[in-house]
C-alpha positions in Angstrom: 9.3 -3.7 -19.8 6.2 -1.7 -20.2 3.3 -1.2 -17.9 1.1 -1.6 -21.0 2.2 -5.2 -20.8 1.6 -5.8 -17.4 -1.2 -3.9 -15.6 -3.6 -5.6 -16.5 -2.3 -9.0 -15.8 -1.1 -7.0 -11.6 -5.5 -6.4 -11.5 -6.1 -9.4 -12.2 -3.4 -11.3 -10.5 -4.9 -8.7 -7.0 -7.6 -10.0 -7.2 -7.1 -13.5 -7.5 -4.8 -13.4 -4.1 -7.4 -11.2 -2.3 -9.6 -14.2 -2.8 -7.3 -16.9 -1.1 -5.7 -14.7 1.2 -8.7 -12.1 2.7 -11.7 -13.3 4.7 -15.0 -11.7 3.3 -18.2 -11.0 3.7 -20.0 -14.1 6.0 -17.9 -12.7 8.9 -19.9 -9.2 8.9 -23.0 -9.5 11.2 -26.4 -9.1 8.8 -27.5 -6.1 10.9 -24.1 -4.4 10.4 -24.7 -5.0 6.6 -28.1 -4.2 6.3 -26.8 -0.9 7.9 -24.3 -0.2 6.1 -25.5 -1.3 2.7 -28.8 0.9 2.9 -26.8 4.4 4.0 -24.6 3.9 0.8 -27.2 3.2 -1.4 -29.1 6.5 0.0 -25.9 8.3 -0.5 -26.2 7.3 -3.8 -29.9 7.8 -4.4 -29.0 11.6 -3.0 -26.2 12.1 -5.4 -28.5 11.2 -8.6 -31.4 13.0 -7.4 -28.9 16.5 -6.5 -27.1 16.1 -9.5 -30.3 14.9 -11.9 -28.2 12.2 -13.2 -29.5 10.9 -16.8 -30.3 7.5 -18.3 -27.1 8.0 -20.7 -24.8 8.6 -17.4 -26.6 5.6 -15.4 -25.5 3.1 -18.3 -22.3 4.3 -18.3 -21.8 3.6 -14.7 -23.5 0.1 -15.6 -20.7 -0.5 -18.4 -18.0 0.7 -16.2 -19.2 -1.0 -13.4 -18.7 -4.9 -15.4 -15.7 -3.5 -17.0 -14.2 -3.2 -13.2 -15.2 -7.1 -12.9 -13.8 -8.0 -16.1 -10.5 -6.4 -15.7 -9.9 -7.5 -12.4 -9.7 -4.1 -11.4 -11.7 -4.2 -7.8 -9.0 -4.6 -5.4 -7.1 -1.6 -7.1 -10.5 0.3 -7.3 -11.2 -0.1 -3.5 -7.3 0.3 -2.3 -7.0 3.9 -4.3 -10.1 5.1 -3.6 -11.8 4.0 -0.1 -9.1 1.8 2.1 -7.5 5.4 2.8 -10.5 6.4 4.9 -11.3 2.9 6.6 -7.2 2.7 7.6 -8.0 6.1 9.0 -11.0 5.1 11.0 -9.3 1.5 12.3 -6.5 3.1 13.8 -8.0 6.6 15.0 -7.3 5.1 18.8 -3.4 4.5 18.4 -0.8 6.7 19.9 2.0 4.8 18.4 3.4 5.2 14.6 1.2 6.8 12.3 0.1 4.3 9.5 -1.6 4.4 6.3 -2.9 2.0 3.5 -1.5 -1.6 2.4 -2.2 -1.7 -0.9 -3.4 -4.8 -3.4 0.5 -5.7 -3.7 1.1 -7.8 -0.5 2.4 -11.1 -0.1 3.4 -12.7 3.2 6.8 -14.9 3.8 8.9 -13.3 2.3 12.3 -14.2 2.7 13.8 -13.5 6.7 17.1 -11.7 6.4 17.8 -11.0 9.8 18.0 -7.7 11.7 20.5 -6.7 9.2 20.5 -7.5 5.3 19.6 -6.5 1.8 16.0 -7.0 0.1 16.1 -9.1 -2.4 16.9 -7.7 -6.0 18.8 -8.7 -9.3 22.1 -7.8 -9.6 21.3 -4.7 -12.2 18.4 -3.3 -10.0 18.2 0.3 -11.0 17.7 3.2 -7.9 19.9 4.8 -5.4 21.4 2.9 -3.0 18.9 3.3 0.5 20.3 2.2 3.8 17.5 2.4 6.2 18.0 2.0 9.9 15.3 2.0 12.9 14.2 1.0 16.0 10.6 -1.3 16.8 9.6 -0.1 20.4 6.3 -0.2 22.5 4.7 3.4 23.2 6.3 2.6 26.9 9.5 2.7 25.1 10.9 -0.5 25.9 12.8 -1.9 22.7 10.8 -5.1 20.7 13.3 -7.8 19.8 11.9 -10.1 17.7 9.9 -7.9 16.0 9.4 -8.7 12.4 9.5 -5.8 9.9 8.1 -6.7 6.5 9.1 -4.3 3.3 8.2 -4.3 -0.4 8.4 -1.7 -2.9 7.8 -1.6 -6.7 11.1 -1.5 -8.9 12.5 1.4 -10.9 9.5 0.8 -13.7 6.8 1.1 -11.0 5.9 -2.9 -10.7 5.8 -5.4 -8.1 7.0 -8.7 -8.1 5.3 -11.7 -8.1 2.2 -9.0 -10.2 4.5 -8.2 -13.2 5.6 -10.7 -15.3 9.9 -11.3 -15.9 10.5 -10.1 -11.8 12.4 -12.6 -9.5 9.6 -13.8 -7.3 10.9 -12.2 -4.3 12.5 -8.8 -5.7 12.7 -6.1 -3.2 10.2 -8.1 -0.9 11.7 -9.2 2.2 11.4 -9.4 6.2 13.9 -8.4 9.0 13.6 -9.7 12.5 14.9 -6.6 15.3 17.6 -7.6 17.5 17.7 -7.3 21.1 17.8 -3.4 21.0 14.7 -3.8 18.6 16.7 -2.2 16.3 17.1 -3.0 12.1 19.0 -2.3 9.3 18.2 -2.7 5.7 19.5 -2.3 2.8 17.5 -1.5 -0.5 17.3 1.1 -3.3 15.2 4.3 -3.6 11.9 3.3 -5.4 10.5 5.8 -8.1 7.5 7.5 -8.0 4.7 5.4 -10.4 1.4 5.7 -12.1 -1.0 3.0 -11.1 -2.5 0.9 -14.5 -4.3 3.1 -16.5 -5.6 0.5 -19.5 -7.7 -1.1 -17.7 -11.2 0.4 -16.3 -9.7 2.2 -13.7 -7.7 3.9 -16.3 -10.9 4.8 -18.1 -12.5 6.5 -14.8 -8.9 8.5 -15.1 -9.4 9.9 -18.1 -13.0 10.4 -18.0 -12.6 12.6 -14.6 -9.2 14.2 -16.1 -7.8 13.7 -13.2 -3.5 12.1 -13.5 -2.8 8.5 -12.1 0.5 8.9 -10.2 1.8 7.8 -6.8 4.6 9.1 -5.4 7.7 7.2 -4.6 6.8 4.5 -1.4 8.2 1.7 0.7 5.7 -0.5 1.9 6.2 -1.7 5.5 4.4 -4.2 8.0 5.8 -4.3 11.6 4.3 -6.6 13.9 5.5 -7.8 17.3 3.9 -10.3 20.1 1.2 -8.5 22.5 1.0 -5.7 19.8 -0.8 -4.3 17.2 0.0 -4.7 13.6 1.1 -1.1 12.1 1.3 -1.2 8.2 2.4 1.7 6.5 3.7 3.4 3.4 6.9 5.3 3.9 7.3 8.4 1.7 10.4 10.5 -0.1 10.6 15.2 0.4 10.2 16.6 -2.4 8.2 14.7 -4.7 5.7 16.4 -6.9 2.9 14.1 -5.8 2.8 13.6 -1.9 0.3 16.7 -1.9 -1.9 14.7 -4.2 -1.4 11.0 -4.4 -3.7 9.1 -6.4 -4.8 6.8 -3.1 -4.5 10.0 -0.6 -2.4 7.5 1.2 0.4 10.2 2.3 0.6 11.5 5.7 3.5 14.5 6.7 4.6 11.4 9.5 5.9 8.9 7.0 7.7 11.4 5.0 11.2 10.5 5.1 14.4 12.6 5.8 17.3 10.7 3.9 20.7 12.2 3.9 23.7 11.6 1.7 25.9 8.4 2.0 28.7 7.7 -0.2 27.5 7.2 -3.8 23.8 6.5 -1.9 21.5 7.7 0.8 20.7 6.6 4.1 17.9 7.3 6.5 17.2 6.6 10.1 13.2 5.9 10.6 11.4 3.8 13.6 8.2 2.7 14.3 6.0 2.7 18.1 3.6 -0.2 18.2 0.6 0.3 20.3 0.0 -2.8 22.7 -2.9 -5.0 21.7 -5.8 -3.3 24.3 -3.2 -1.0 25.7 
C-alpha cells in the first residue's frame, strides 16, 4: 500500500463523516458569529495590508482555497492547523489529564473488549508488541469502573481504517470498559511515526511554505465516564525526531510515554484523571 493511493480518498472520506457525525454552524448564536467572523476577517485585512499582499498572491489563495473544497481536504486543514489552539482553550479549566487534539480519523462503536483485550488487527500487523496498562480515576481519586476508554491508531504505513482502502474495518480501533479498580489493560502494537497526505491541497501549502508534513508516532485515546468530562488525547513515544515539531503542534511533554522492555515487546503503565462534569 502507498499513501499516494489513499490520501486523497482519507480527505475526502473526513469530510464526508464530519458531515453526519458533527453538529455545525445553526447551533452558534448570530452575535457570537458576527463576533467572531469580523475579528478574523480584520486579522486578515491587517496581514495583507502589513505584508502588501499582491493580486498574484490573493488568486493564489483563491485557487488554493477551492482546491481545499475539491479535495476534501477541510477537516484535515482545520485539525492540523487550528483544533490545537481551540482543544487548548476548551480545556484550560481542567485539573485532571492533560489532553490534546482528536483528529479527522474518529469513529465511534468500536468493538468493546472488555477491561482487558487486544485491538483489533490482522494477523501480520507489523509494530512492536505494546502492552499498555492504566488506571481511569476522578481528580478525588476514587477509581471509575465502567469507564470506557476508546483507542485507535494508524498502522505501520501511517493509515487508518475505515479512511484507507484494503484495512479490516475495525483495525487497531477498539474500546475497553475499566473494571472495578478502574483499571485497563490493552494490548496493541507501537504505531510509526507518519506524514499526513501531501497530494492533495494541503500538500501543496507544504511545499509552497517548505515546511515537512510528519507526525510523530500517536495513540489516539477517548476516556469518558458517567458524571465526567470527556478527556480525548493523543499519547506520544521519547525520542522521536518530531514531538518538538509535529505537524498539528498537538504534542504536549504530559502524554509522552515511558515504555520499558517486555519480552520480544514493550509495555507501559499510563492513566488518565477525569475532571467531574462542573466539578
Amino acid at each position: 500500500m502507498n499513501q499516494t493511493a489513499t490520501a486523497a480518498a482519507s480527505g475526502a472520506s473526513a469530510t464526508e463523516r464530519f458531515k453526519t457525525d458533527k453538529s455545525v454552524g445553526s447551533l452558534v448564536p448570530k452575535e457570537r458569529v458576527d463576533l467572531l467572523v469580523r475579528e478574523v476577517l480584520d486579522a486578515v485585512h491587517s496581514t495583507i495590508r502589513k505584508h502588501k499582499v499582491s493580486y498574484d498572491e490573493y488568486n493564489a489563495l483563491k485557487a488554493w482555497l477551492i482546491k481545499v473544497s475539491d479535495d476534501g481536504e477541510w477537516p484535515l486543514f482545520l485539525d492540523v492547523w487550528v483544533e490545537h489552539v481551540v482543544e487548548e482553550v476548551a480545556t484550560e479549566h481542567r485539573d485532571g489529564s492533560k489532553g490534546t487534539i482528536e483528529g479527522p480519523y474518529y469513529v465511534p462503536d468500536a468493538p468493546d473488549q472488555g477491561s482487558r483485550g487486544t485491538v483489533p488487527m490482522r494477523d501480520n500487523e507489523s509494530g512492536t508488541p505494546l502492552t499498555w496498562t492504566g488506571r481511569v480515576t476522578s481528580t478525588t481519586g476514587a477509581p471509575l469502573a465502567g469507564a470506557k476508554v476508546e483507542v485507535w491508531h494508524a498502522d505501520d504505513d501511517g493509515f487508518y481504517s475505515q479512511f484507507a482502502p484494503g484495512l479490516p474495518e475495525w483495525n487497531l480501533r477498539a474500546v475497553f470498559t475499566t473494571d472495578d479498580q478502574g483499571a485497563f489493560e490493552i494490548h496493541t502494537v507501537r504505531p510509526a511515526p507518519y506524514q499526513i497526505p501531501t497530494e492533495g491541497a494541503c500538500g501543496r501549502l507544504i511545499d509552497a511554505a517548505g515546511w515537512h508534513a510528519w507526525r510523530p508516532a500517536h495513540i489516539h485515546v477517548k476516556v469518558s465516564a458517567p458524571g465526567h468530562e470527556q478527556l480525548t488525547a493523543q499519547l506520544y513515544f521519547p525520542g522521536d525526531e518530531h514531538n518538538d515539531d509535529d505537524i498539528a503542534s498537538a504534542v504536549k511533554p504530559e502524554l509522552i510515554l515511558g515504555p520499558k522492555p517486555a519480552g520480544t515487546g514493550e509495555s507501559v503503565d499510563y492513566g488518565f484523571v477525569l475532571d467531574p462534569v462542573n466539578g
